[in-house]
C-alpha positions, 0 to 999 in steps of 0.5 A: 500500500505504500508505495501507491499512496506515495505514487497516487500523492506523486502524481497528484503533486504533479497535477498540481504544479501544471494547473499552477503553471497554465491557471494565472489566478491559482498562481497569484492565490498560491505564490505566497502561501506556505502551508504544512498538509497532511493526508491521512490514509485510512490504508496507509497512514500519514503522509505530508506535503509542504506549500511553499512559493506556489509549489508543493514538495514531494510526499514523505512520511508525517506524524505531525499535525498540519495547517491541513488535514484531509482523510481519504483513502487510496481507492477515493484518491485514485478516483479523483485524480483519474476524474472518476470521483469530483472531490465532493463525492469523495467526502461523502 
């Protein structure tokens, strides 16, 4: 499980940085932030990234708390990085 949760936030990293890249807005609202982000894995426990500048850093294993939180699992990441799941039906 590991491994997919570190490829799912790897490409979800990915996604990320090219809507940056192409959304002037989203470029504009994010530049200055600097954010500490967990996702908890109800299979796979608890990975972070980190905001800063307008990107993020690459997942690696967190214990700490973050500015953000999100609970999720595997399958629901998948489905919403694949356009399966809109996010919205993933928090249900």
């Amino acid at each position: 499980m590991e491994d997919e949760a570190e490829r799912l936030l790897m490409v979800a990293v990915e996604k990320f940085h090219a809507r940056v890249e192409e959304d002037k807005k989203l470029k504009e609202a994010v530049e200055g932030m600097n954010k500490e982000i967990r996702i908890q894995f109800r299979d796979d426990g608890s990975w972070g990234l980190t905001l800063s500048s307008g990107r993020l850093s690459p997942p690696r294993r967190a214990e700490d708390e973050g500015d953000i939180t999100v609970i999720t699992d595997t399958e629901t990441l998948k489905g919403i990085l694949d356009e399966e799941l809109n996010p919205i039906e993933g928090a249900t």
